[in-house]
N, C-alpha and C positions, 0 to 999 in steps of 0.2 A: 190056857190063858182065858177060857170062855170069853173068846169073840162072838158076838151076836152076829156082825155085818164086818164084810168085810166088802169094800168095792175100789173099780179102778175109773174114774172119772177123767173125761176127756176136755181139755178147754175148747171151746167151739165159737169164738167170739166172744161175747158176754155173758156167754153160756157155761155152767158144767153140766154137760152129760153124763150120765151113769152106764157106761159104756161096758160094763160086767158088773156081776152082782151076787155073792153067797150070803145067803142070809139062814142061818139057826133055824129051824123049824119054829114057827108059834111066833117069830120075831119080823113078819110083812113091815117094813117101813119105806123101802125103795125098792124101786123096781127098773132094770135094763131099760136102757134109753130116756126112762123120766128124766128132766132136767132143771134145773133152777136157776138164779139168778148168779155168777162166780161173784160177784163185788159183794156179797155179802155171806160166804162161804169160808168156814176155816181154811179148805183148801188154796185158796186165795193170801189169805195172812201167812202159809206156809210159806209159798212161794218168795212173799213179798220180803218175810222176816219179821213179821209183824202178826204179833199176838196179845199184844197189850191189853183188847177189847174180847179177851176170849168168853168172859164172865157176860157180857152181852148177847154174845152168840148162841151160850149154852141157852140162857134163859130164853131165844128166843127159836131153837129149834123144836121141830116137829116131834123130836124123839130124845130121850135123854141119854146123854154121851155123858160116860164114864170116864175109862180112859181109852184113849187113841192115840197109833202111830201113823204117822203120816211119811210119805217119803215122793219128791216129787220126778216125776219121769222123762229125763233129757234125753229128744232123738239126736241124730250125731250129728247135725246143724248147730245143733246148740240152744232149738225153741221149745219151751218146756211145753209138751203136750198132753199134761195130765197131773193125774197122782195115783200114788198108791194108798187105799185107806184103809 
């Protein structure tokens, strides 16, 4: 599939964490435990069902996203504690 990055991001408050991290060789764009703002993160829009503004998103991330699966990660509470990306 040539995935560049692949990461599992943690929600931490208003926070996502990069809580693991594989990245391709040559392809440094995140790193374990960096973190950024979740209110403005696709993982965010997954979650919520909401992707409408994906074309804002792209244009406004650090790194260009091709394509990506997301898939979001429910402990057995029921509190989404992450994603898969």
């Amino acid at each position: 599939m040539k995935i560049d990055v692949v990461f599992e991001p943690e929600f931490d408050g208003s926070q996502r964490v990069f809580k693991r991290v594989a990245i391709q060789p040559g392809h440094v764009v995140i790193a374990e435990e960096q973190s950024d703002p979740l209110e403005s993160s696709w993982c965010q829009r997954v979650v919520n069902c909401y992707l409408l503004d994906a074309a804002a998103l792209t244009k406004d991330s650090p790194f260009p996203i091709g394509t990506r699966i997301s898939a979001p990660i429910v402990i057995r509470n029921g509190e989404v504690y992450g994603m898969l990306r």
